[in-house]
MIDOSE-1310 file (N, C-alpha, C; in nm, 2 decimals, decimal comma, always signed):
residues 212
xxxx	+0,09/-0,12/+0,00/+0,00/+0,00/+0,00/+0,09/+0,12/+0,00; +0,01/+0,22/-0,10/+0,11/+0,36/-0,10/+0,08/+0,46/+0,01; +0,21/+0,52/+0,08/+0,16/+0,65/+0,15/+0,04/+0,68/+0,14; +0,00/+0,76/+0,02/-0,13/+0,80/-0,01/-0,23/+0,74/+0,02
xxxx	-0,19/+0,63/-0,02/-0,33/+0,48/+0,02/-0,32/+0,49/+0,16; -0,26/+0,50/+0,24/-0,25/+0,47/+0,42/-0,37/+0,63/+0,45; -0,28/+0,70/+0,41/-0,35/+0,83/+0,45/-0,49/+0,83/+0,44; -0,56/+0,79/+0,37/-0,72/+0,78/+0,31/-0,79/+0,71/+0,44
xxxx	-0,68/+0,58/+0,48/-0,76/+0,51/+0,65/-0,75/+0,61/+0,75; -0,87/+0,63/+0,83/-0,84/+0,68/+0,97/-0,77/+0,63/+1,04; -0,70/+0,71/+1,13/-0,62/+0,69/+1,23/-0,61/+0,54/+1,31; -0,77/+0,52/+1,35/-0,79/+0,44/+1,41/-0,80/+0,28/+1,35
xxxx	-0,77/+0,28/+1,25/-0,82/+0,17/+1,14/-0,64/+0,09/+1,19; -0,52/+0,16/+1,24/-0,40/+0,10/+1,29/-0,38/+0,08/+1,40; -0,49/+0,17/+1,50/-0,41/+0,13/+1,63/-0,51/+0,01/+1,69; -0,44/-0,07/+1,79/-0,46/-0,15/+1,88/-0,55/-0,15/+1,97
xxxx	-0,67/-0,13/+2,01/-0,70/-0,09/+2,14/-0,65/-0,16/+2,29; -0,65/-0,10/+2,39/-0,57/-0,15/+2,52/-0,70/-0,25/+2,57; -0,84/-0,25/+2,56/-0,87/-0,36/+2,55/-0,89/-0,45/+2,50; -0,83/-0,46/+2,38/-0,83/-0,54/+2,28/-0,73/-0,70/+2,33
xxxx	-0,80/-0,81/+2,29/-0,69/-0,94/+2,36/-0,56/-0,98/+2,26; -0,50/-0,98/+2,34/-0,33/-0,97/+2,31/-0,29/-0,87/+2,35; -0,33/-0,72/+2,35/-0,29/-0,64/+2,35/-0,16/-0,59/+2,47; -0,03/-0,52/+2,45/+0,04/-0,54/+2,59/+0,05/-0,40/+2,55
xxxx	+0,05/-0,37/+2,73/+0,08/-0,19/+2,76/+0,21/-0,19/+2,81; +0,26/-0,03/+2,76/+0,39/-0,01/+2,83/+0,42/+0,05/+2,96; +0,54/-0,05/+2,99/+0,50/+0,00/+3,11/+0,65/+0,14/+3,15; +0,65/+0,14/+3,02/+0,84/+0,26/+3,01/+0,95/+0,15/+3,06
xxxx	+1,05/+0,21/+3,03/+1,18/+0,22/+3,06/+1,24/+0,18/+3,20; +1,23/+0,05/+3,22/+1,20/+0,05/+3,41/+1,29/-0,10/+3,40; +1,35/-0,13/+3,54/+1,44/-0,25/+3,54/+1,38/-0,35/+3,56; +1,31/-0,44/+3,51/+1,23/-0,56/+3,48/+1,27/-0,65/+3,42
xxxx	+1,29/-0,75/+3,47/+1,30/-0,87/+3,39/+1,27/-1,00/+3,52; +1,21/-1,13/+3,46/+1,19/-1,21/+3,53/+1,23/-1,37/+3,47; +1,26/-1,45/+3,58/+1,27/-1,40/+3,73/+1,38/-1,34/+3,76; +1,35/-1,28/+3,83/+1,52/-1,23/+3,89/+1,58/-1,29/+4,01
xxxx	+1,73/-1,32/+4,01/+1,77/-1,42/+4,17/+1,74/-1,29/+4,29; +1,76/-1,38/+4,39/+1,84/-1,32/+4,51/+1,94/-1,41/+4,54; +2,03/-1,30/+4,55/+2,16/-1,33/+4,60/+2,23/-1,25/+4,70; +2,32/-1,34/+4,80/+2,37/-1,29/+4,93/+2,55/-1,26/+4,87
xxxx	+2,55/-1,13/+4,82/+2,71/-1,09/+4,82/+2,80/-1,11/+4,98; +2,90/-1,17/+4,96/+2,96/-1,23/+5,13/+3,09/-1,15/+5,08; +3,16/-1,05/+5,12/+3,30/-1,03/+5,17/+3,30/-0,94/+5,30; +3,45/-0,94/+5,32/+3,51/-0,93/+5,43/+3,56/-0,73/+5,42
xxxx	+3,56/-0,68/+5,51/+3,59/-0,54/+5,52/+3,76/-0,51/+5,55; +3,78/-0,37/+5,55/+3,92/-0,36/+5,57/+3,95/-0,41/+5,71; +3,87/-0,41/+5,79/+3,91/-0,52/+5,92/+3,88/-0,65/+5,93; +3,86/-0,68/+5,80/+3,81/-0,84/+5,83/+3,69/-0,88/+5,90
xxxx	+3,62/-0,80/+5,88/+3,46/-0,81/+5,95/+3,38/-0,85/+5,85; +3,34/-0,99/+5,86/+3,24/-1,04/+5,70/+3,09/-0,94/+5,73; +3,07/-0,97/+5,63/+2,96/-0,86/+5,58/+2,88/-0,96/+5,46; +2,75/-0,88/+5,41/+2,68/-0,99/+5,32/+2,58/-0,90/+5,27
xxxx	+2,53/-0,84/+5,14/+2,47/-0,77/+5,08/+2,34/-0,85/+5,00; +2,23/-0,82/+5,03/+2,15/-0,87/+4,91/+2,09/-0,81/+4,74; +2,12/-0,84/+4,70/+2,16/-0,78/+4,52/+2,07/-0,90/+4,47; +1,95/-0,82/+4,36/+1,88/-0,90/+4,28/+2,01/-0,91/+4,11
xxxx	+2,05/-0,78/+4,09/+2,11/-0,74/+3,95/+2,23/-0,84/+3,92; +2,19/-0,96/+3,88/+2,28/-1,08/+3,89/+2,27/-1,16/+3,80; +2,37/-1,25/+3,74/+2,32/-1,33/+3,71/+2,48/-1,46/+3,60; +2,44/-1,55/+3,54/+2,58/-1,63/+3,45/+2,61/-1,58/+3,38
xxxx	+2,73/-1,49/+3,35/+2,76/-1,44/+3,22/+2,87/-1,52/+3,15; +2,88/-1,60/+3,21/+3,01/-1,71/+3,12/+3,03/-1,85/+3,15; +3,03/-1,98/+3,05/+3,06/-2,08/+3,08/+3,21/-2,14/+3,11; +3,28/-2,12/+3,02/+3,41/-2,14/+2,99/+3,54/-1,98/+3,02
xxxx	+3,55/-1,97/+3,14/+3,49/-2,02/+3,24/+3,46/-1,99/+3,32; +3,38/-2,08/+3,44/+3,21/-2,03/+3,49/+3,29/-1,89/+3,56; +3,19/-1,81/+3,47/+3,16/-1,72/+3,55/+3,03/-1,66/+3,56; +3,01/-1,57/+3,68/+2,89/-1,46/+3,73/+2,97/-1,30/+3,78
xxxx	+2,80/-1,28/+3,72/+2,82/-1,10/+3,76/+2,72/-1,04/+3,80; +2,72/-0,93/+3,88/+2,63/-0,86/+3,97/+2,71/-0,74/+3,99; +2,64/-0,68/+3,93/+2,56/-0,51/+3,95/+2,58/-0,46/+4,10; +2,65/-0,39/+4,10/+2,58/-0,30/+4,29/+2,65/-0,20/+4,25
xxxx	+2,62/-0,07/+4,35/+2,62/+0,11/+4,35/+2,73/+0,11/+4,43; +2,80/+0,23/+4,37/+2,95/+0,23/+4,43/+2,92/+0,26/+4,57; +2,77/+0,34/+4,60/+2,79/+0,39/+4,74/+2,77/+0,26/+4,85; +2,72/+0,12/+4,79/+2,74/+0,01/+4,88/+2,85/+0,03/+4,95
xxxx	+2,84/-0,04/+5,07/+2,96/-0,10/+5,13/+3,06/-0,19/+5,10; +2,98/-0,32/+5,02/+2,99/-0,41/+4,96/+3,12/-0,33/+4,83; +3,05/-0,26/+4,75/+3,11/-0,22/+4,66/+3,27/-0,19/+4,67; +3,29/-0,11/+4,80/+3,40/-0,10/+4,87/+3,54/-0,17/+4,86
xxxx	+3,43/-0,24/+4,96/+3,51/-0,39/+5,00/+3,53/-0,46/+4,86; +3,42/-0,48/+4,76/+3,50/-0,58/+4,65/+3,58/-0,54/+4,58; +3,61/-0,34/+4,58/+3,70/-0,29/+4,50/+3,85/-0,33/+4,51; +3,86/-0,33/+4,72/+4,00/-0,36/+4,80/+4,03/-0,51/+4,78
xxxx	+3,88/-0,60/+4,81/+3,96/-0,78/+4,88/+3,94/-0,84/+4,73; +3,87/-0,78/+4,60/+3,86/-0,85/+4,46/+3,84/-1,02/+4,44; +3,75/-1,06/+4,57/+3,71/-1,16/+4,59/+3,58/-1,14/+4,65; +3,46/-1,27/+4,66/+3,32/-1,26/+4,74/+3,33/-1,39/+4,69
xxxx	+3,19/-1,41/+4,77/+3,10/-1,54/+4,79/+2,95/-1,47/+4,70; +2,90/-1,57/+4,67/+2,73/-1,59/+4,68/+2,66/-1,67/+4,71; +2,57/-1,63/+4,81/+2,53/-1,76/+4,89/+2,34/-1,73/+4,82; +2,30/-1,80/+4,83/+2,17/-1,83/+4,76/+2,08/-1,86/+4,86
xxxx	+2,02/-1,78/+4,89/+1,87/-1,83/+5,04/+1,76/-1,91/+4,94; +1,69/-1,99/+5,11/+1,59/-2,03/+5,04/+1,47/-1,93/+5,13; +1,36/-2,03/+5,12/+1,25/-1,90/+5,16/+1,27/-1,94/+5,32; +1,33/-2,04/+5,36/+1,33/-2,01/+5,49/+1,45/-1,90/+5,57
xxxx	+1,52/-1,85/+5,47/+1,61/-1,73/+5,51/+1,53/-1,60/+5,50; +1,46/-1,64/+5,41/+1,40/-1,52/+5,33/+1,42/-1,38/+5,45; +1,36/-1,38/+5,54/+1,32/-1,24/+5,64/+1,47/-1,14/+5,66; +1,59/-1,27/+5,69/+1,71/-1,24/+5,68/+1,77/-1,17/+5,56
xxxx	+1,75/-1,23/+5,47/+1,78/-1,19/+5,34/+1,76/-1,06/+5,31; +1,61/-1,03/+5,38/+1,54/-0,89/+5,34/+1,63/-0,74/+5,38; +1,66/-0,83/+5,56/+1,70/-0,69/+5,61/+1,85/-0,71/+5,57; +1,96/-0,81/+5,50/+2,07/-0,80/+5,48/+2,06/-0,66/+5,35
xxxx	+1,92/-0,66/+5,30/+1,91/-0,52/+5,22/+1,84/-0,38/+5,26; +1,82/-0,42/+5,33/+1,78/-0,27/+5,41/+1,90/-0,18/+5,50; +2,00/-0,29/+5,57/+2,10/-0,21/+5,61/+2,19/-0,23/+5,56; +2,31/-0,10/+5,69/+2,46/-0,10/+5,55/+2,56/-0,17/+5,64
xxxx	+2,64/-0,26/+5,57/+2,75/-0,30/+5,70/+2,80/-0,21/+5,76; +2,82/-0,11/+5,68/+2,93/-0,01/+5,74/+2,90/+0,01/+5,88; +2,75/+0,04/+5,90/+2,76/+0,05/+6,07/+2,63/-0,08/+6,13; +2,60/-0,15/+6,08/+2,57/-0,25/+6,16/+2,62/-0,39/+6,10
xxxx	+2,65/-0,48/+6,24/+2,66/-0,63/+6,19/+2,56/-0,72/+6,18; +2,56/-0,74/+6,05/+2,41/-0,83/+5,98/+2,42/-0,96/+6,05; +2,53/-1,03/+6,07/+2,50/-1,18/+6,11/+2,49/-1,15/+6,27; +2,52/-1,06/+6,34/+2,51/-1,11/+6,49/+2,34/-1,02/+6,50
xxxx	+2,31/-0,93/+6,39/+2,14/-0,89/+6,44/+2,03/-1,03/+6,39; +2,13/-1,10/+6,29/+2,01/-1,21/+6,22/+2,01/-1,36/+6,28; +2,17/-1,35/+6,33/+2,18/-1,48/+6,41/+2,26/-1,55/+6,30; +2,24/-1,55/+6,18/+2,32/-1,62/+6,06/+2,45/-1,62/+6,11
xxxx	+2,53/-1,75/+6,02/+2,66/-1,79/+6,06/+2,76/-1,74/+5,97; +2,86/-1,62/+5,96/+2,93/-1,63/+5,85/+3,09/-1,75/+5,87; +3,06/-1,78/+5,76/+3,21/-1,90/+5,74/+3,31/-1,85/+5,66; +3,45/-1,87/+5,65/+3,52/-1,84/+5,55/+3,54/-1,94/+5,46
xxxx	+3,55/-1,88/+5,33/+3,48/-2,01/+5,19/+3,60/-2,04/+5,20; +3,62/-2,19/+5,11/+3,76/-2,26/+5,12/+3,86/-2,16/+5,01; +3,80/-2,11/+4,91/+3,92/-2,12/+4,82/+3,96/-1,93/+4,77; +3,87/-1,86/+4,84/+3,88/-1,74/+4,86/+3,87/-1,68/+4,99
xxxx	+3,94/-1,55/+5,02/+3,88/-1,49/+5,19/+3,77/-1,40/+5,17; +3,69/-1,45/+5,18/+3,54/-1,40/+5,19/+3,49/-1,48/+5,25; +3,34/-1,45/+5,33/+3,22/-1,51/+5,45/+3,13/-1,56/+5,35; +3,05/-1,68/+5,38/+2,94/-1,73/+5,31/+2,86/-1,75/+5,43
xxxx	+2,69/-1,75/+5,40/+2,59/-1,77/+5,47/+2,56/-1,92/+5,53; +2,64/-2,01/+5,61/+2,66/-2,13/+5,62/+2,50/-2,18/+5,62; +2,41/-2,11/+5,68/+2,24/-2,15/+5,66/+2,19/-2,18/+5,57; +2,24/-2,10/+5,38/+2,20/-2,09/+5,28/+2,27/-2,22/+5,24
xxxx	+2,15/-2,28/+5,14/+2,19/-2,38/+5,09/+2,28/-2,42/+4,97; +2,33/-2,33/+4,90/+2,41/-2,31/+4,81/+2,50/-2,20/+4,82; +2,66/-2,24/+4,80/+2,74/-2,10/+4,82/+2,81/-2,07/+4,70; +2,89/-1,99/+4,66/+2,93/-2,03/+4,54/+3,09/-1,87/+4,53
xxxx	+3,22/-1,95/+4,51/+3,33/-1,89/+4,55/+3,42/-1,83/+4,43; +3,45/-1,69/+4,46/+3,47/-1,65/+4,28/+3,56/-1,51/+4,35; +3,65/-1,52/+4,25/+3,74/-1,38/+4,29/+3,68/-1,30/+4,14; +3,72/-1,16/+4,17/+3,66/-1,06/+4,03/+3,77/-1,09/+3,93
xxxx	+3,72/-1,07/+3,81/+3,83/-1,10/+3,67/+3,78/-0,96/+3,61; +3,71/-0,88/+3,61/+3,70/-0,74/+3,54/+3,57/-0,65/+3,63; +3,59/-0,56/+3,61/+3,50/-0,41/+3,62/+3,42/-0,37/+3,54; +3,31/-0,36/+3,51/+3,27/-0,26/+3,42/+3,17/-0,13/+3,51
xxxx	+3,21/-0,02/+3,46/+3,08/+0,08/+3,49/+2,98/+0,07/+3,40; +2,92/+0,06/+3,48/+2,74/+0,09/+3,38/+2,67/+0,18/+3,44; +2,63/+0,30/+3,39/+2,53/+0,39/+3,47/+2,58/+0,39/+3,61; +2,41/+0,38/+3,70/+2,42/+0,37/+3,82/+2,50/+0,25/+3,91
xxxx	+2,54/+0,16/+3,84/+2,67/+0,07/+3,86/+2,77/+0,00/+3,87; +2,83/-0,04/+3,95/+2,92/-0,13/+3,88/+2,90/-0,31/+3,88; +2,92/-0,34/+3,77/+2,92/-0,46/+3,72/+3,11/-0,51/+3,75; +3,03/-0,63/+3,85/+3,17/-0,70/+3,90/+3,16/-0,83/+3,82
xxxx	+3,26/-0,89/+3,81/+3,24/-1,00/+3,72/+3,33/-1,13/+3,75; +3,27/-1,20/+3,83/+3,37/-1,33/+3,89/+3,38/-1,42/+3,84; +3,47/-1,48/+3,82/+3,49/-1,64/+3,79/+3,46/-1,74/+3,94; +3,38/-1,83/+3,89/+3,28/-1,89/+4,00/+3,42/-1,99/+4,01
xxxx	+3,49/-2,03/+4,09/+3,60/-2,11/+4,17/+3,53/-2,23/+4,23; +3,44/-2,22/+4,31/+3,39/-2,36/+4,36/+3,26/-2,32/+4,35; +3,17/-2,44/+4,39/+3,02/-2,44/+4,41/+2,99/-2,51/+4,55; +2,93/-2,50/+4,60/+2,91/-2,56/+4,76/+2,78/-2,59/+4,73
xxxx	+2,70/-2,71/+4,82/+2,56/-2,73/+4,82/+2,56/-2,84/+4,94; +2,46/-2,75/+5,00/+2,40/-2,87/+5,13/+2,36/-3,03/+5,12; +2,38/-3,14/+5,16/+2,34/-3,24/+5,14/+2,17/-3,27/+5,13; +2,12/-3,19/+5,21/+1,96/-3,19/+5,18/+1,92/-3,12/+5,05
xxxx	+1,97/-3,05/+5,03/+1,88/-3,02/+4,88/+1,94/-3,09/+4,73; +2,01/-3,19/+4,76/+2,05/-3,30/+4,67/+2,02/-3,39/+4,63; +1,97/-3,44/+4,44/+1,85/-3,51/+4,47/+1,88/-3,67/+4,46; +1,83/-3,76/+4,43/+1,91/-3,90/+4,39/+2,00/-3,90/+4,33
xxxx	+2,05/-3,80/+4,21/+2,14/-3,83/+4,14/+2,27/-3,74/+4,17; +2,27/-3,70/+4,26/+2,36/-3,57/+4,33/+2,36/-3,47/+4,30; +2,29/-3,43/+4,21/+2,26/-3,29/+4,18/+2,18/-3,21/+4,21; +2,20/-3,07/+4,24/+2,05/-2,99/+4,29/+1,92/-2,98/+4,30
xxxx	+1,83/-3,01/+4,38/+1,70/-3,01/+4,34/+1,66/-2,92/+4,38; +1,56/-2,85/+4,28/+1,52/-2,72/+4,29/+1,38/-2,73/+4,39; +1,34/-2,82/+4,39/+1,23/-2,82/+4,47/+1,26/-2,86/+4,61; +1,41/-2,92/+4,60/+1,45/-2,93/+4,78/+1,48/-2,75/+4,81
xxxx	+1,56/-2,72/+4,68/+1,62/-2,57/+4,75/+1,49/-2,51/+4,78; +1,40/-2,46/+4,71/+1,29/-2,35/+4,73/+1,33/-2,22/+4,75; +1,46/-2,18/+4,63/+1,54/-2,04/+4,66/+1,42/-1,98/+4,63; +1,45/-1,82/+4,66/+1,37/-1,75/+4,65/+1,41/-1,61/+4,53
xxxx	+1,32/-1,56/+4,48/+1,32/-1,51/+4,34/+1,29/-1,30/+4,41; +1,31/-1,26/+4,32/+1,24/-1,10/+4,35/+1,17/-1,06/+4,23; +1,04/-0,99/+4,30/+0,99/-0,93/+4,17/+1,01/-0,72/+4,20; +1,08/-0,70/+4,12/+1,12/-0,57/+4,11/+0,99/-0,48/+4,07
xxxx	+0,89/-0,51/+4,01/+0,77/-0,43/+4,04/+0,69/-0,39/+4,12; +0,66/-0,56/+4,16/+0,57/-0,53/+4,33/+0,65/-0,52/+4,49; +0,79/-0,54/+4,41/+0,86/-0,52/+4,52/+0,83/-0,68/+4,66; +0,86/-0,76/+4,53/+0,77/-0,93/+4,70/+0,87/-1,04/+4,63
xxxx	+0,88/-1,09/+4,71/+0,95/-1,24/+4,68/+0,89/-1,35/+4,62; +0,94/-1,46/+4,58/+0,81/-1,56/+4,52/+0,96/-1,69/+4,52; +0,89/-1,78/+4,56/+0,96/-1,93/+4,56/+0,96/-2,01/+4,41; +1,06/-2,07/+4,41/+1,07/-2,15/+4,28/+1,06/-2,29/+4,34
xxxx	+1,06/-2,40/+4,22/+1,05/-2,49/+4,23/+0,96/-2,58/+4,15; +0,88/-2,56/+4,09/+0,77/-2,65/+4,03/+0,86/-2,64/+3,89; +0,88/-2,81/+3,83/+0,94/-2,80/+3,70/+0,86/-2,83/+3,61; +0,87/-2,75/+3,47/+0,75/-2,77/+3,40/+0,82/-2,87/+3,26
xxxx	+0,93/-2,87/+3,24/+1,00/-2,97/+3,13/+1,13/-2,93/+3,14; +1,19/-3,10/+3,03/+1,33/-3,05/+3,01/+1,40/-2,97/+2,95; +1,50/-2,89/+2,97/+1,57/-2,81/+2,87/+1,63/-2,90/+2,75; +1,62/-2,84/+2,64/+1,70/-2,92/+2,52/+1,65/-3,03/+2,48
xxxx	+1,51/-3,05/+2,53/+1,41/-3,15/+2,47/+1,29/-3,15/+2,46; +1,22/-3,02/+2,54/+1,11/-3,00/+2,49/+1,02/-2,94/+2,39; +1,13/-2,88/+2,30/+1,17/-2,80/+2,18/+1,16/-2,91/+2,06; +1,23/-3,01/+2,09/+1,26/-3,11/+1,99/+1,14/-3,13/+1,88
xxxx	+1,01/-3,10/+1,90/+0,91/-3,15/+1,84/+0,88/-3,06/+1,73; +0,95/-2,93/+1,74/+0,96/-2,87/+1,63/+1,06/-2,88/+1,49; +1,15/-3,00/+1,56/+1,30/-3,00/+1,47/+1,21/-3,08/+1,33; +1,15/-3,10/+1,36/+1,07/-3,26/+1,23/+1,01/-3,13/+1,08
């Protein structure tokens, strides 16, 4: 159809209406995506006082090799500390940490100690000096391999060194069961947590039925 031909339809003859089914509204320019983790950043301060931050802005950015990265604001404490010890932990709550988890984000280490107000145990990981959340059922041990600034950011980027996992959330075959962990997820819009675990198929084979 020509320009001219378009022009001749009313306006409305293209748009969408917002009640219309399928229709999706915008919701702008806003940090959304799902699910998003929670994760417990673990390092140690210039006195060696472990410390533990909770950070949704996370996630695998490399196989070969493993690594992860997470996002936090220079004015963290955390930030600090990872700029000087260029090592951390992440320790992974389930929903029975959850409350802890919460207020590990509401305050700053700088002047309170998160494990003796929550009771949590911090440990030093084996293969880095940094604290892990010995309660949380998954820890996982990574020194930084690069920086990036982004915006309101910085993006730390670790190579994951070891993986740790509780014997209870292991399933017959020794590997993680998601429905023993019951980590827990964030949702950045409503601002609430929500539990994982119900699996709905396999990866790299549920697809298959399309290959034909």
């Amino acid at each position: 159809m020509t320009r001219e031909g378009i022009d001749r339809f009313p306006q409305q003859f293209f748009i969408r209406h917002a009640n219309e089914p399928g229709m999706k509204r915008s919701l702008g320019a806003r940090t959304v995506a799902y699910p998003l983790p929670v994760f417990l950043v673990g390092t140690y301060d210039s006195q060696h006082r472990p410390d533990v931050m909770a950070a949704a802005w996370g996630g695998i950015c490399s196989s070969d090799p493993p690594g992860i990265a997470v996002s936090i604001r220079p004015s963290r404490y955390t930030h600090k500390n990872l700029i000087e010890t260029k090592v951390f932990t992440i320790s992974i709550p389930s929903v029975d940490q959850m409350a802890e988890t919460d207020f590990f984000g509401i305050v700053s280490g700088a002047d309170t100690d998160k494990f003796t107000k929550t009771g949590l145990t911090p440990v030093r990981a084996e293969h880095v000096d940094a604290p892990y959340v010995e309660e949380c059922p998954v820890v996982l041990e990574c020194r930084v391999t690069n920086t990036v600034e982004i915006g309101s950011h910085t993006q730390f980027i670790g190579e994951i060194l070891d993986v740790k996992c509780d014997e209870s959330v292991l399933g017959a075959d020794g590997k993680p069961d998601i429905a023993l962990l019951k980590a827990i997820g964030y949702d950045p819009i409503r601002m609430e947590y929500f539990v994982t675990g119900t699996v709905v198929g396999k990866a790299f084979s549920v697809g298959n039925k399309y290959r034909t």
